[in-house]
CHARMM-style PDB file with segment names, atoms N, HN, CA, C and O in Angstrom:
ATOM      1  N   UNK     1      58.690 -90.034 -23.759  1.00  0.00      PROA
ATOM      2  CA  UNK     1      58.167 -89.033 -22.852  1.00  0.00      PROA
ATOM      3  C   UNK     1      59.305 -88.511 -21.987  1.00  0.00      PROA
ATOM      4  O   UNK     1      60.168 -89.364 -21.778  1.00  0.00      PROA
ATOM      5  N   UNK     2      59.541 -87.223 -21.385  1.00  0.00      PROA
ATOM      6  HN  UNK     2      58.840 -86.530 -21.555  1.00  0.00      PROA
ATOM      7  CA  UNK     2      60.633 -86.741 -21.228  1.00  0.00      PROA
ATOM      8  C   UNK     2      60.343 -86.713 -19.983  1.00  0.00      PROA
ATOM      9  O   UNK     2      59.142 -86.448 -19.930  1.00  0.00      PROA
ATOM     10  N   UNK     3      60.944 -86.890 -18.473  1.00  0.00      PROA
ATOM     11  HN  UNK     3      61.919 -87.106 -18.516  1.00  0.00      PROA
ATOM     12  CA  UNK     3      61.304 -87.548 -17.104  1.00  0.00      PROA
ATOM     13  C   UNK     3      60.588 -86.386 -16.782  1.00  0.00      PROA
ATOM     14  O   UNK     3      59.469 -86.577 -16.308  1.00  0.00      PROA
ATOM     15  N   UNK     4      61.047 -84.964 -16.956  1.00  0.00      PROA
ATOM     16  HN  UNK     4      61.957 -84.808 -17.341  1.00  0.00      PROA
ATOM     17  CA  UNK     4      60.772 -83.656 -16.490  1.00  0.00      PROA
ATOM     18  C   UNK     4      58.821 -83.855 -16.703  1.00  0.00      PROA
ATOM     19  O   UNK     4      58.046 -83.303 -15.922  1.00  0.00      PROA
ATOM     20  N   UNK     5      58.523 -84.400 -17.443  1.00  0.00      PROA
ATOM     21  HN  UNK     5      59.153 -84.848 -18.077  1.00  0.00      PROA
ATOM     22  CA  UNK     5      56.943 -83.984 -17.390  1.00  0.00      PROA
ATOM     23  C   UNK     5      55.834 -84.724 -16.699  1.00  0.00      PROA
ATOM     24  O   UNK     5      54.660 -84.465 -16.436  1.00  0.00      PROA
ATOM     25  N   UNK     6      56.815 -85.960 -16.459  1.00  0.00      PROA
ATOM     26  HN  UNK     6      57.769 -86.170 -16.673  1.00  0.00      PROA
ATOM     27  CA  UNK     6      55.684 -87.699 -15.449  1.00  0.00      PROA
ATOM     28  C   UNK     6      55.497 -86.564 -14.331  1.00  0.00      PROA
ATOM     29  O   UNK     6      56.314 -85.709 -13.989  1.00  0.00      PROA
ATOM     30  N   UNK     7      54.165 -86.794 -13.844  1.00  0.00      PROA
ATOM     31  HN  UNK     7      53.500 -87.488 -14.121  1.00  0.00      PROA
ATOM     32  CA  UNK     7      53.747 -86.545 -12.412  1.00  0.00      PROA
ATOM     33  C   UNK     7      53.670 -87.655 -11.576  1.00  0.00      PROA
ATOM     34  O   UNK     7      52.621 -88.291 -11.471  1.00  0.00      PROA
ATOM     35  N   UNK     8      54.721 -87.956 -10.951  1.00  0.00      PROA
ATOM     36  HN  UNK     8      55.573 -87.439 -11.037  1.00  0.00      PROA
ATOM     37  CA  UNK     8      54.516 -89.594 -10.179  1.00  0.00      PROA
ATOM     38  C   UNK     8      53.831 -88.862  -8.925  1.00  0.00      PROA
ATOM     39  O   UNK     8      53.956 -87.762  -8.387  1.00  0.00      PROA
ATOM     40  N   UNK     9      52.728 -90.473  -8.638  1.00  0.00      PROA
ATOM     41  HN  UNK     9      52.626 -91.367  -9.075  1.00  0.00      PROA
ATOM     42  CA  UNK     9      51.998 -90.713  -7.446  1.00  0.00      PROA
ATOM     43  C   UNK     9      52.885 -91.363  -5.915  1.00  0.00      PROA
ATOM     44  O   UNK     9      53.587 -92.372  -5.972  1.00  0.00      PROA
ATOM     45  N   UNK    10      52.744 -90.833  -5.062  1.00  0.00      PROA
ATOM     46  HN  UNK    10      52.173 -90.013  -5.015  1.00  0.00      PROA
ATOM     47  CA  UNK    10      53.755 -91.600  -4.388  1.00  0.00      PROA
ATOM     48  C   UNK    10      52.472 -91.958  -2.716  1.00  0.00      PROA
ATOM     49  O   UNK    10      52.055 -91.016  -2.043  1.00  0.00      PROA
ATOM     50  N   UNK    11      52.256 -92.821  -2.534  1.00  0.00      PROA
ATOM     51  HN  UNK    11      52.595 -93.586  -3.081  1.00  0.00      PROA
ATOM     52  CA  UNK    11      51.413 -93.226  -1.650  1.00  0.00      PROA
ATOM     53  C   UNK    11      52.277 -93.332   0.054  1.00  0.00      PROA
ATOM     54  O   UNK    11      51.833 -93.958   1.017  1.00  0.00      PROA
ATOM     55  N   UNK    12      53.205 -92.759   0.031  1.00  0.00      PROA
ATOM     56  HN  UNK    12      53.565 -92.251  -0.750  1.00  0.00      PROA
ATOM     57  CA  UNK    12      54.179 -92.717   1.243  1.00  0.00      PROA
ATOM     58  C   UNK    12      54.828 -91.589   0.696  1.00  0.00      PROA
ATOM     59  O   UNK    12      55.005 -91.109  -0.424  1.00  0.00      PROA
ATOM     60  N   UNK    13      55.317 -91.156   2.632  1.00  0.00      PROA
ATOM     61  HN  UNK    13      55.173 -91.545   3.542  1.00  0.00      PROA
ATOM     62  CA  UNK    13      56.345 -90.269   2.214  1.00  0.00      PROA
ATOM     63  C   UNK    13      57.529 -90.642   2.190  1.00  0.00      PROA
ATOM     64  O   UNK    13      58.056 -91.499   2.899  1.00  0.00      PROA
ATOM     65  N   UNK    14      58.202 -89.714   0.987  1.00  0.00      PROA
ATOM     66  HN  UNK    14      57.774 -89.018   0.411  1.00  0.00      PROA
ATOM     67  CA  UNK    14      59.536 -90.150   0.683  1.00  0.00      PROA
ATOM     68  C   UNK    14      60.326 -90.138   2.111  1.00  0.00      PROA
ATOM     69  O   UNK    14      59.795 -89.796   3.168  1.00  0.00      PROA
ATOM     70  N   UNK    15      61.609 -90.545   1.983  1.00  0.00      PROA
ATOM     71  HN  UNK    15      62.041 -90.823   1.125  1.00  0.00      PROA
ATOM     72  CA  UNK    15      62.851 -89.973   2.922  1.00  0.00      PROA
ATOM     73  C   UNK    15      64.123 -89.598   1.480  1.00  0.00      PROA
ATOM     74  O   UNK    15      64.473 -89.999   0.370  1.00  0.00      PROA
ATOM     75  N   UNK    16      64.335 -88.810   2.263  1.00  0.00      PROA
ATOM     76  HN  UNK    16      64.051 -88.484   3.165  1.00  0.00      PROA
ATOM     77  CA  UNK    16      65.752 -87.870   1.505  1.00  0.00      PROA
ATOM     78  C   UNK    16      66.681 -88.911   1.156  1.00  0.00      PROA
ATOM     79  O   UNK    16      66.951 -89.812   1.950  1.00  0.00      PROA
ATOM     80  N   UNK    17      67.210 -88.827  -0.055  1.00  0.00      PROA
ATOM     81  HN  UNK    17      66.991 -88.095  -0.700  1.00  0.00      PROA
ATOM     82  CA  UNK    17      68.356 -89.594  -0.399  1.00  0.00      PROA
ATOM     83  C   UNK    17      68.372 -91.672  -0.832  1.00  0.00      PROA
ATOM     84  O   UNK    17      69.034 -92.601  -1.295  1.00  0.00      PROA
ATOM     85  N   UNK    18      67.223 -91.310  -0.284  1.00  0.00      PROA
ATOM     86  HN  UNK    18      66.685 -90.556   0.092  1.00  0.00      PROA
ATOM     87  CA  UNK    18      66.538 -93.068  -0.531  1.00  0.00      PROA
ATOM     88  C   UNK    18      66.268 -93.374  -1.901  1.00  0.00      PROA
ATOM     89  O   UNK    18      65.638 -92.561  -2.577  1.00  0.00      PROA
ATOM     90  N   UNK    19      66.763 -94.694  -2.499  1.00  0.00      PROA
ATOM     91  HN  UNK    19      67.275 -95.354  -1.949  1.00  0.00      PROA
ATOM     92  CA  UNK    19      66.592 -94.604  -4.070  1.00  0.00      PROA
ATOM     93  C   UNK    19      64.979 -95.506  -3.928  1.00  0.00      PROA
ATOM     94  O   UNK    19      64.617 -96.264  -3.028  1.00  0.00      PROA
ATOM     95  N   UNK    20      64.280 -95.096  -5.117  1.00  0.00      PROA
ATOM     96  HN  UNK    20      64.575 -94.480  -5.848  1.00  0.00      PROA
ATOM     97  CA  UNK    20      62.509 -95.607  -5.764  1.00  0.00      PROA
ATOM     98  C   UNK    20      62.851 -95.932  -7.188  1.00  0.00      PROA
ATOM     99  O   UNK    20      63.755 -95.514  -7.912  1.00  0.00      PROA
ATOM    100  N   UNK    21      61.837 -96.833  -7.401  1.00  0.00      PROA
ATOM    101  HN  UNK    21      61.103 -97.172  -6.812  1.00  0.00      PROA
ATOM    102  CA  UNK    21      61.689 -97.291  -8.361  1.00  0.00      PROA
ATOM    103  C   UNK    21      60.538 -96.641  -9.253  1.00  0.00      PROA
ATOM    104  O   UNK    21      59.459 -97.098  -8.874  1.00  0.00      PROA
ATOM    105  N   UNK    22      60.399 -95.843 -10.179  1.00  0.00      PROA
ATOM    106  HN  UNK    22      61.275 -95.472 -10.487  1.00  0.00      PROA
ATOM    107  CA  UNK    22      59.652 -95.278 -10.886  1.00  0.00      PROA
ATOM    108  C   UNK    22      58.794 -96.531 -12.013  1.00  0.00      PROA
ATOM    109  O   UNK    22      59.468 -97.298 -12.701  1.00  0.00      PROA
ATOM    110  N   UNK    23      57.222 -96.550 -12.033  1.00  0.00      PROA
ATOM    111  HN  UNK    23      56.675 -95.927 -11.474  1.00  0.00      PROA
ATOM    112  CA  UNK    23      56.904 -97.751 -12.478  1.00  0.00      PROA
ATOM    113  C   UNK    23      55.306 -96.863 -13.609  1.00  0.00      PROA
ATOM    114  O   UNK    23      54.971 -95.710 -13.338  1.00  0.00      PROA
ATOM    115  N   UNK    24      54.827 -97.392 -14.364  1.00  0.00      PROA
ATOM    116  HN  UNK    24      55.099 -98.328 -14.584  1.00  0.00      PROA
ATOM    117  CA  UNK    24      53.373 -96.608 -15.023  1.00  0.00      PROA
ATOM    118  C   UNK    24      52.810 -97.784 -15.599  1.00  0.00      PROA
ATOM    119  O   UNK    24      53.033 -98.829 -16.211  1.00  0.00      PROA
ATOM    120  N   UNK    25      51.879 -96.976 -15.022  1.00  0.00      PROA
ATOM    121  HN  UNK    25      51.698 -96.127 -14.525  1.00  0.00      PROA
ATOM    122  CA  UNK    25      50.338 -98.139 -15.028  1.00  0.00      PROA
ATOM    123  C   UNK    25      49.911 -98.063 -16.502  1.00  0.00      PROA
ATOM    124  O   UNK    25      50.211 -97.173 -17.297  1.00  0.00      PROA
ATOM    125  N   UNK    26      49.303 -98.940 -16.682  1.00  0.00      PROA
ATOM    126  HN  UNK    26      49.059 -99.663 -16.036  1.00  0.00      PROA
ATOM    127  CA  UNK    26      48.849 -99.238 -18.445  1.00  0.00      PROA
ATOM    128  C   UNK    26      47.845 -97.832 -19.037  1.00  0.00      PROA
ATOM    129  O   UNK    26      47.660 -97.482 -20.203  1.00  0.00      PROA
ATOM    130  N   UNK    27      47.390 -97.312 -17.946  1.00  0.00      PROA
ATOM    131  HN  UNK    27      47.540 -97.596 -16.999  1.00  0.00      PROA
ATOM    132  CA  UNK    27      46.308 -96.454 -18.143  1.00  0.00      PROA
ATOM    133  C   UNK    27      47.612 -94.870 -18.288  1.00  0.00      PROA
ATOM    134  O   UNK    27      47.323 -93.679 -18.400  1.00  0.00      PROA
ATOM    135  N   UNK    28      48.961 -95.507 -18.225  1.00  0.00      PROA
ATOM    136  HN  UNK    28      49.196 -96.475 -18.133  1.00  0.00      PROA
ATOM    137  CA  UNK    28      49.842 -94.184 -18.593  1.00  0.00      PROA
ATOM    138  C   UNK    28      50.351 -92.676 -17.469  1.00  0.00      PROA
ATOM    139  O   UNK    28      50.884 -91.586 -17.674  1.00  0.00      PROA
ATOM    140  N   UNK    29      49.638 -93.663 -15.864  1.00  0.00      PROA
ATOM    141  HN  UNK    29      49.205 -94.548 -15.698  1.00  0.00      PROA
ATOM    142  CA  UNK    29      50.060 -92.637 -14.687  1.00  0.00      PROA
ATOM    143  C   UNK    29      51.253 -93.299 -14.482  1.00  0.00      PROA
ATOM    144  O   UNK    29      51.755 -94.219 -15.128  1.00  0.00      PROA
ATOM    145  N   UNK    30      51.620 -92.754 -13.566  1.00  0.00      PROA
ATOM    146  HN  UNK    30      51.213 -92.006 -13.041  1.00  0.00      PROA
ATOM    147  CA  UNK    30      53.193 -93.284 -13.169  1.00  0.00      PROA
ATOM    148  C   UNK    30      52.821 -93.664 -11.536  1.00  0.00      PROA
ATOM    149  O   UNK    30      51.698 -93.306 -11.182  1.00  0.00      PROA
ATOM    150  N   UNK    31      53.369 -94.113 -10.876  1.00  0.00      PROA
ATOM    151  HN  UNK    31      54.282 -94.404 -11.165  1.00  0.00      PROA
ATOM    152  CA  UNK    31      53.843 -93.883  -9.615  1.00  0.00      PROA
ATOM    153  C   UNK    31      55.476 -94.346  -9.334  1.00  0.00      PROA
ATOM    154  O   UNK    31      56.221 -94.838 -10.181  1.00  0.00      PROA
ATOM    155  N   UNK    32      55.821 -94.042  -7.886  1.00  0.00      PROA
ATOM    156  HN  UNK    32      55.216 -93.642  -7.198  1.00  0.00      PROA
ATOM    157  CA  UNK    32      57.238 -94.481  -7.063  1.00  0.00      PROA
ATOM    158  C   UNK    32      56.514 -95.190  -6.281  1.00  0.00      PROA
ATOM    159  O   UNK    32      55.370 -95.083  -5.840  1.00  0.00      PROA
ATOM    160  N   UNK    33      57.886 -96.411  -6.100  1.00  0.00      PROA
ATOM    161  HN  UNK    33      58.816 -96.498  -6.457  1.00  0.00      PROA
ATOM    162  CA  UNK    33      58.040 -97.955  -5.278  1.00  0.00      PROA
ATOM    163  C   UNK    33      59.020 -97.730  -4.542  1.00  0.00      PROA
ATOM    164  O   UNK    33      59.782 -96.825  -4.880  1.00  0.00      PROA
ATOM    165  N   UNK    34      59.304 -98.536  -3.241  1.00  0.00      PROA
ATOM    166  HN  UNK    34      58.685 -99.272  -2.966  1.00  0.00      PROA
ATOM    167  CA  UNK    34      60.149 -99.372  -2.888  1.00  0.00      PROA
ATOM    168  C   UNK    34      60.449-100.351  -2.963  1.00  0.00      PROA
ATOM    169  O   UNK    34      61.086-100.890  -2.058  1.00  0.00      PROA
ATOM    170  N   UNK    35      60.127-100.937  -4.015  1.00  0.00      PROA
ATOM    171  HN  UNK    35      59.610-100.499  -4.750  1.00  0.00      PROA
ATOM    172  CA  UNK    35      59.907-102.301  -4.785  1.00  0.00      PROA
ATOM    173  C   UNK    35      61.148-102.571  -6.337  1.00  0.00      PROA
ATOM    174  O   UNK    35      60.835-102.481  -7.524  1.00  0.00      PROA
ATOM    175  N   UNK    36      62.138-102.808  -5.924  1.00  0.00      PROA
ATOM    176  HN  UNK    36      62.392-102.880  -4.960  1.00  0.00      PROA
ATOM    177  CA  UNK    36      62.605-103.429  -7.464  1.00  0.00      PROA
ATOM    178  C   UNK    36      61.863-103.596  -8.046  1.00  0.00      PROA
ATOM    179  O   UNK    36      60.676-103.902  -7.931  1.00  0.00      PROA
ATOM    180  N   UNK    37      62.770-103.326  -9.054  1.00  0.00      PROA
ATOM    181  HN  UNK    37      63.734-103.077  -9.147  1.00  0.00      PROA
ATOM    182  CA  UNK    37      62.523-103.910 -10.817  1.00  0.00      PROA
ATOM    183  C   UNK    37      62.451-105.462 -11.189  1.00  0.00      PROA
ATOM    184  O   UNK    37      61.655-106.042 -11.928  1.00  0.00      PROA
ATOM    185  N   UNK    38      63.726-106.043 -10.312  1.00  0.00      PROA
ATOM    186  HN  UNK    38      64.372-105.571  -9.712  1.00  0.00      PROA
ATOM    187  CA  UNK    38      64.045-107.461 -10.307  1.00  0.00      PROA
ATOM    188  C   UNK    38      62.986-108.126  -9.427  1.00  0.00      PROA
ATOM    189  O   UNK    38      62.756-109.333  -9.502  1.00  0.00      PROA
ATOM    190  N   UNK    39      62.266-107.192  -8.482  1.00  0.00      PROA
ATOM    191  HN  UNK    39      62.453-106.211  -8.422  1.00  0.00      PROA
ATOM    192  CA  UNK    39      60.957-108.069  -7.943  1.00  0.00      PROA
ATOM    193  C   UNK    39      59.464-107.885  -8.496  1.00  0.00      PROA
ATOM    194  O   UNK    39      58.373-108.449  -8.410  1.00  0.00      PROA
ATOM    195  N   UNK    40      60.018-106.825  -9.084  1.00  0.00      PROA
ATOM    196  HN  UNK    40      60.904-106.367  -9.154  1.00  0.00      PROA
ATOM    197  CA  UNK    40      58.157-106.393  -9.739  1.00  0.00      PROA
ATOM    198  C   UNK    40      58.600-105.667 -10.940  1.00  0.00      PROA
ATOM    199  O   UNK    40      57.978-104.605 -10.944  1.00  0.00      PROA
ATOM    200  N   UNK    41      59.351-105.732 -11.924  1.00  0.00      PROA
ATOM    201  HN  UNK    41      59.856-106.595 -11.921  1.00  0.00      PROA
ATOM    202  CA  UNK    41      59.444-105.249 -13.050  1.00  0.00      PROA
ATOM    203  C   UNK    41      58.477-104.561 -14.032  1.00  0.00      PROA
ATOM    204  O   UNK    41      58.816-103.663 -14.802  1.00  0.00      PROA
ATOM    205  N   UNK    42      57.184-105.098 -13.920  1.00  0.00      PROA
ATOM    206  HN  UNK    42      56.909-105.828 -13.295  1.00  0.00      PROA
ATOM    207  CA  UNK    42      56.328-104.690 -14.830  1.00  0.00      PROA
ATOM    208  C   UNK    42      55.783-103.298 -14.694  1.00  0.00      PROA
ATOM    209  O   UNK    42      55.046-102.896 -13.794  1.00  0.00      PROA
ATOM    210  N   UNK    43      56.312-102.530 -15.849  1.00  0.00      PROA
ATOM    211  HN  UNK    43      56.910-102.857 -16.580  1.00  0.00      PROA
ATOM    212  CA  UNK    43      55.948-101.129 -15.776  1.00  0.00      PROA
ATOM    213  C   UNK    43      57.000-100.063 -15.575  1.00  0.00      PROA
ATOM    214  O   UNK    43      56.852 -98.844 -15.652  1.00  0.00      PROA
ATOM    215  N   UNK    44      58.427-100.969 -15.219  1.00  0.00      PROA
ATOM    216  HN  UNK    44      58.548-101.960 -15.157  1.00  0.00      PROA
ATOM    217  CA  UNK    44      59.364-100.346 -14.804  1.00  0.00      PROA
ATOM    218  C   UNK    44      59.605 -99.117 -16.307  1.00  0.00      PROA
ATOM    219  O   UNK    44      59.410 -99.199 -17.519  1.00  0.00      PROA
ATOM    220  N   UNK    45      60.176 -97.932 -15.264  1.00  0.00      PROA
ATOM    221  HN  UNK    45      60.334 -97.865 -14.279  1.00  0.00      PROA
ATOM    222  CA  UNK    45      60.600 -96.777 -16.499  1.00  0.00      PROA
ATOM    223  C   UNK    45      61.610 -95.936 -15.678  1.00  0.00      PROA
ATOM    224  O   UNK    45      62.076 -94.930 -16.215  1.00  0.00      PROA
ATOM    225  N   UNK    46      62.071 -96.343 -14.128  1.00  0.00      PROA
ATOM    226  HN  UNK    46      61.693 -97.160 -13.692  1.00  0.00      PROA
ATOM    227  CA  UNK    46      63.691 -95.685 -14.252  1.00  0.00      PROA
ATOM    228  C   UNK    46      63.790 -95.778 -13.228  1.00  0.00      PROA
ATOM    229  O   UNK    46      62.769 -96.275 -12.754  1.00  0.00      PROA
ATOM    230  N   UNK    47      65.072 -95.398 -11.967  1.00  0.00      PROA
ATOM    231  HN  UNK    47      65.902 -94.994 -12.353  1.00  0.00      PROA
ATOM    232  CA  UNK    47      65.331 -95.391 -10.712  1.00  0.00      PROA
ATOM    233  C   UNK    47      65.637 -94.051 -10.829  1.00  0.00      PROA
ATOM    234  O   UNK    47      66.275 -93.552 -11.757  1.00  0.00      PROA
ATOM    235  N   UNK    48      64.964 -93.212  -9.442  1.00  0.00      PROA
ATOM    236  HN  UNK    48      64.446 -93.617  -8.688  1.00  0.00      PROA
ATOM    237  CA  UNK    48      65.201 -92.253  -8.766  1.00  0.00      PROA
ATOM    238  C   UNK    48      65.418 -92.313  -7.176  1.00  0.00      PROA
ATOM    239  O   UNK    48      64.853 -92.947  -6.284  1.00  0.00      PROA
ATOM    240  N   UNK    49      66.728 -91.168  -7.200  1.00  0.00      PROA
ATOM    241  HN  UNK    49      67.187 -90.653  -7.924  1.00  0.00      PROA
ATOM    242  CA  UNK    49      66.765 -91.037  -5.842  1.00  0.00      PROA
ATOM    243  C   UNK    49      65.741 -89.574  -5.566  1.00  0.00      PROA
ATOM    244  O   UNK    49      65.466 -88.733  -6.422  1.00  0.00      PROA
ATOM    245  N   UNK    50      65.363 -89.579  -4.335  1.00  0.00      PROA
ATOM    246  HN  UNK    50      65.586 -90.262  -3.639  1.00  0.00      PROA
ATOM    247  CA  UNK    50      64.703 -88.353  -3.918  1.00  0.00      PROA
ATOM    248  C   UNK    50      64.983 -87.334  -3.233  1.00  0.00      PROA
ATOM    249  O   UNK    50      64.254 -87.322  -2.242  1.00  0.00      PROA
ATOM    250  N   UNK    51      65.703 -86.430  -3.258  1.00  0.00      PROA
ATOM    251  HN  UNK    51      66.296 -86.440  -4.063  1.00  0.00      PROA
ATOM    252  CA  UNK    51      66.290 -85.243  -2.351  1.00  0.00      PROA
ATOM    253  C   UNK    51      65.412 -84.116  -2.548  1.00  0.00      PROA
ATOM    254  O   UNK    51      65.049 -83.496  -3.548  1.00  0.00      PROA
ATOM    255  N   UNK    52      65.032 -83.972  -0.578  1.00  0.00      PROA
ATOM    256  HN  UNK    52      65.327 -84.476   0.234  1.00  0.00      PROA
ATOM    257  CA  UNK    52      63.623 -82.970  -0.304  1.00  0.00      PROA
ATOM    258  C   UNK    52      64.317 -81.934  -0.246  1.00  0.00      PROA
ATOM    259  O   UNK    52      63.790 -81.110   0.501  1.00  0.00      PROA
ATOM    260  N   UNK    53      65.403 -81.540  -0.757  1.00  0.00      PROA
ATOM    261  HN  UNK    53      65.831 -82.210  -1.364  1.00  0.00      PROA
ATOM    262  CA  UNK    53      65.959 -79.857  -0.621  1.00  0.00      PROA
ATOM    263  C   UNK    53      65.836 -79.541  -2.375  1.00  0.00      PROA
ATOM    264  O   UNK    53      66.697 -78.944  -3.022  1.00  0.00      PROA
ATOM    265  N   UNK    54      64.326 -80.200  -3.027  1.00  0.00      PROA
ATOM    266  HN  UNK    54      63.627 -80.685  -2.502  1.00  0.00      PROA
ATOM    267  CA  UNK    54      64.525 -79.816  -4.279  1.00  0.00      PROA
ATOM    268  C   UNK    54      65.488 -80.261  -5.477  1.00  0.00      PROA
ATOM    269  O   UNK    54      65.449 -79.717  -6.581  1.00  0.00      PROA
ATOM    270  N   UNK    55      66.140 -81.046  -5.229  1.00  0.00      PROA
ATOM    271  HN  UNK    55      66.172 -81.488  -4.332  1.00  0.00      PROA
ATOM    272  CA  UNK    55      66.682 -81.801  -6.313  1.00  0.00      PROA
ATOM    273  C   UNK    55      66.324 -82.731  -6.506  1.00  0.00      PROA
ATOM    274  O   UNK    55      65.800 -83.331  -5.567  1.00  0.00      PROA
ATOM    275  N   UNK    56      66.414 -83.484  -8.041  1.00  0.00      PROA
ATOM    276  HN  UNK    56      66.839 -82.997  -8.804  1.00  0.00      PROA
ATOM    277  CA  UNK    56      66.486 -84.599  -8.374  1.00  0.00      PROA
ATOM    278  C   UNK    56      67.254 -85.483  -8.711  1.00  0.00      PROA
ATOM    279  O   UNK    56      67.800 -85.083  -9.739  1.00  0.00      PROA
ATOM    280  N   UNK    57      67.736 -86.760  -8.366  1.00  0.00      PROA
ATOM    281  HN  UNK    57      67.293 -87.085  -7.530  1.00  0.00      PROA
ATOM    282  CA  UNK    57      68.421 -87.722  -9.197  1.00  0.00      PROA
ATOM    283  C   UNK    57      68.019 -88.512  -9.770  1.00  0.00      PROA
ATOM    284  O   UNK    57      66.924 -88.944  -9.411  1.00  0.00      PROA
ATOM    285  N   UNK    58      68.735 -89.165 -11.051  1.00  0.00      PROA
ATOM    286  HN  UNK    58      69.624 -88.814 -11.343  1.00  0.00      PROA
ATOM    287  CA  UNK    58      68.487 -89.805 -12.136  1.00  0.00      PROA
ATOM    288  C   UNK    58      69.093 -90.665 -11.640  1.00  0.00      PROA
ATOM    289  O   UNK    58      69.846 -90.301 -10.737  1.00  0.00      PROA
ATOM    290  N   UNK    59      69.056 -92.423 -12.032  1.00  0.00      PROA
ATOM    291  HN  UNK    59      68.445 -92.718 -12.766  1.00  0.00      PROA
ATOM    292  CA  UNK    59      69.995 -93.434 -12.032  1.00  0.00      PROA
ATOM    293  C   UNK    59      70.069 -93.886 -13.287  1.00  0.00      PROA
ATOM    294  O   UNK    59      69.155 -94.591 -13.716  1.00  0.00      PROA
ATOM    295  N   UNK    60      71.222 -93.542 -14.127  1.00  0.00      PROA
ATOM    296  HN  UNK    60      71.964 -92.969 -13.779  1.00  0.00      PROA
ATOM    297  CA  UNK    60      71.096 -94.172 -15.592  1.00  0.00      PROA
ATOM    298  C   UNK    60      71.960 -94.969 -15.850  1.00  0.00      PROA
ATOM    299  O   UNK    60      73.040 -94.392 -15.986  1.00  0.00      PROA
ATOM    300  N   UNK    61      72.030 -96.254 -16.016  1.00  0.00      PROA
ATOM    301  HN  UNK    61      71.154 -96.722 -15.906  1.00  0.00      PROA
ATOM    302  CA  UNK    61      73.555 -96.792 -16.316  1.00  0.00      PROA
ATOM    303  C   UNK    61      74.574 -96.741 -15.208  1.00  0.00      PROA
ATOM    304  O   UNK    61      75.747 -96.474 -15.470  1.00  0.00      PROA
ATOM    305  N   UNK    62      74.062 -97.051 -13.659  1.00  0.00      PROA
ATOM    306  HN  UNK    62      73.109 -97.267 -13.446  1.00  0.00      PROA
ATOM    307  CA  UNK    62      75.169 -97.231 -12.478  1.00  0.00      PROA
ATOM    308  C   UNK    62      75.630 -95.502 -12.154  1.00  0.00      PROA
ATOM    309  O   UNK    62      76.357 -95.277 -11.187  1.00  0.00      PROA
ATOM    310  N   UNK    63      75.200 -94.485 -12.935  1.00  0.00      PROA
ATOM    311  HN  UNK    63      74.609 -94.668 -13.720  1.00  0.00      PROA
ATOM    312  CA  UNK    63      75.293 -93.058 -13.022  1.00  0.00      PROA
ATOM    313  C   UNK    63      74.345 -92.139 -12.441  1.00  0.00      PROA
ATOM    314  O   UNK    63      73.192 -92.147 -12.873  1.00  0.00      PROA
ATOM    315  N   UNK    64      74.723 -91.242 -11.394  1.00  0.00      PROA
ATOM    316  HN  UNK    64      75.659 -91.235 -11.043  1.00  0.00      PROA
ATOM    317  CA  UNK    64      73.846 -90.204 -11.042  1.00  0.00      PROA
ATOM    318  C   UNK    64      73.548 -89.032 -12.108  1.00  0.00      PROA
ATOM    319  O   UNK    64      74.182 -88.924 -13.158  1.00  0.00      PROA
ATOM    320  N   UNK    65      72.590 -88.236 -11.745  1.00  0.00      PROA
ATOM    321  HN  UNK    65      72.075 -88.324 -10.892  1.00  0.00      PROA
ATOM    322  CA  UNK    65      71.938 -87.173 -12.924  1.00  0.00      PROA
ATOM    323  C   UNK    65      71.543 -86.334 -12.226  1.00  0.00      PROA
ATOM    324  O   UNK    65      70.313 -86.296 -12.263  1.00  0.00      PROA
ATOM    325  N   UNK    66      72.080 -85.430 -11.420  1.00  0.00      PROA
ATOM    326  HN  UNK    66      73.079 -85.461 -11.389  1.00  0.00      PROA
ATOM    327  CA  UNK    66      71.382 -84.386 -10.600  1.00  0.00      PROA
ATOM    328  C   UNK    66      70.853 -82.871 -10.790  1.00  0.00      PROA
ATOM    329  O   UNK    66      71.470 -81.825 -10.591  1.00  0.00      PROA
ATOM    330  N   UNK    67      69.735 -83.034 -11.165  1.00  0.00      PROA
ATOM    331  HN  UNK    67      69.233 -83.884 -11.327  1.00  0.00      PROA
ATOM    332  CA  UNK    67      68.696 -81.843 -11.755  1.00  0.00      PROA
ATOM    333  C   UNK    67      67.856 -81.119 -10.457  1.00  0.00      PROA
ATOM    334  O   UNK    67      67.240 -81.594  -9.503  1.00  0.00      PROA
ATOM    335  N   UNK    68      68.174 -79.582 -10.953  1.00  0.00      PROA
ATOM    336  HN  UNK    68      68.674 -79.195 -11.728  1.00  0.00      PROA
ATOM    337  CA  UNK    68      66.708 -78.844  -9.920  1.00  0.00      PROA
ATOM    338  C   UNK    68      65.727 -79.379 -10.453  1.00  0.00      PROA
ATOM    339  O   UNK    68      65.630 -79.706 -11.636  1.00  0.00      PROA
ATOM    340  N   UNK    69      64.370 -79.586  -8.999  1.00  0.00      PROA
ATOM    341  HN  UNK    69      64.449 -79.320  -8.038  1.00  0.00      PROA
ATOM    342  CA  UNK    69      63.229 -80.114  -8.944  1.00  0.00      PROA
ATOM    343  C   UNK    69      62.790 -78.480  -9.630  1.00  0.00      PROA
ATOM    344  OT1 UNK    69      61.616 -78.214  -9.886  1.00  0.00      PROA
TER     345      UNK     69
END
């Protein structure tokens, strides 16, 4: 499934520049954590940082990925 199409749930508001943990529920929604992988792994599917001026970052491999939102 391609990053550009998840609609993550986010039950807080973000802050700018703060990295989340992107996680999806068995039923195939997604949401964002502040919760590791190494503490709650299950479901894990990627780290994002969040920048509210419309961009996105990717964390792939210790590597940023910075895409328009």
């Amino acid at each position: 499934m391609s990053d550009s199409r998840i609609e993550y749930e986010f039950r807080f508001e973000p802050t700018s520049g703060r990295i989340y943990y992107a996680y999806q529920r068995p039923d195939g929604s997604a949401f964002v954590s502040i919760v590791s992988p190494d503490e709650w792994g299950e479901g894990y599917i990627g780290t994002k940082m969040i920048y509210l001026h419309k961009v996105k970052v990717k964390i792939e491999d210790g590597k940023r990925h910075v895409t328009k939102a």
